[in-house]
N, C-alpha and C positions, 0 to 999 in steps of 0.2 A: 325153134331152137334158139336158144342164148347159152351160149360159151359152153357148146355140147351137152346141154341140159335142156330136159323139156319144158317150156312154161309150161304151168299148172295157176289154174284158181285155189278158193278155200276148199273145194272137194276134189281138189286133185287131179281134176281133170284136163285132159290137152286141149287146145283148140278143135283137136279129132275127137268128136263126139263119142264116146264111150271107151276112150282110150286113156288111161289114168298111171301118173310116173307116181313115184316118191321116193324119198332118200337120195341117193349120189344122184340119180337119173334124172331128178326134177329138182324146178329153181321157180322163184318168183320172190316179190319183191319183198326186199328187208329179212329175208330166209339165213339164220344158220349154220353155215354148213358145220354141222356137229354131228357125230353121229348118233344120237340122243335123240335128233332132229327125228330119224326112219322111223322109230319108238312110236313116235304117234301117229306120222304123216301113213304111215304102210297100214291101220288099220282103218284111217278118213277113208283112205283110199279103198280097199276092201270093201266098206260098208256100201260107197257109193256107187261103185262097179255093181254090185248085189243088184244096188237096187234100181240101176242103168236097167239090167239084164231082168228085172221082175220087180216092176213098183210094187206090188203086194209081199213082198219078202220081207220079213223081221230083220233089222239090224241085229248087228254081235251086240251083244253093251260088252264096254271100255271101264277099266278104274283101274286106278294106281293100288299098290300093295296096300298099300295103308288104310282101303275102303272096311269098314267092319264088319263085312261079310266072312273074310280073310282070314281074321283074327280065333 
């Protein structure tokens, strides 16, 4: 914990193995805090908890609005 926030790496994940913060609840370095920041950070997270819990599981795919499937 740092300044009541969990550290996290790039996948989000805590030093507890399969235990993954993002948004207000997790911090690391040069992070931020916007709320903009959950936007992307809560679907890393998502994906990698999946695939914590079943290395054989498909990720979600991610894109912004503007991908031209969208459109």
């Amino acid at each position: 914990m740092q300044n009541e926030r969990f550290v996290v790496n790039a996948t989000m994940e805590t030093s507890l193995p399969g235990v993954f913060a993002a948004g207000d609840a997790a911090t690391y370095p040069n992070k931020l805090n916007l709320i903009v920041g959950g936007f992307s950070e809560c679907p890393i997270a998502v994906n990698h908890a999946k695939k914590y819990l079943n290395p054989n599981a498909e990720t979600m795919g991610t894109f912004s609005t503007g991908h031209e499937k969208l459109r």
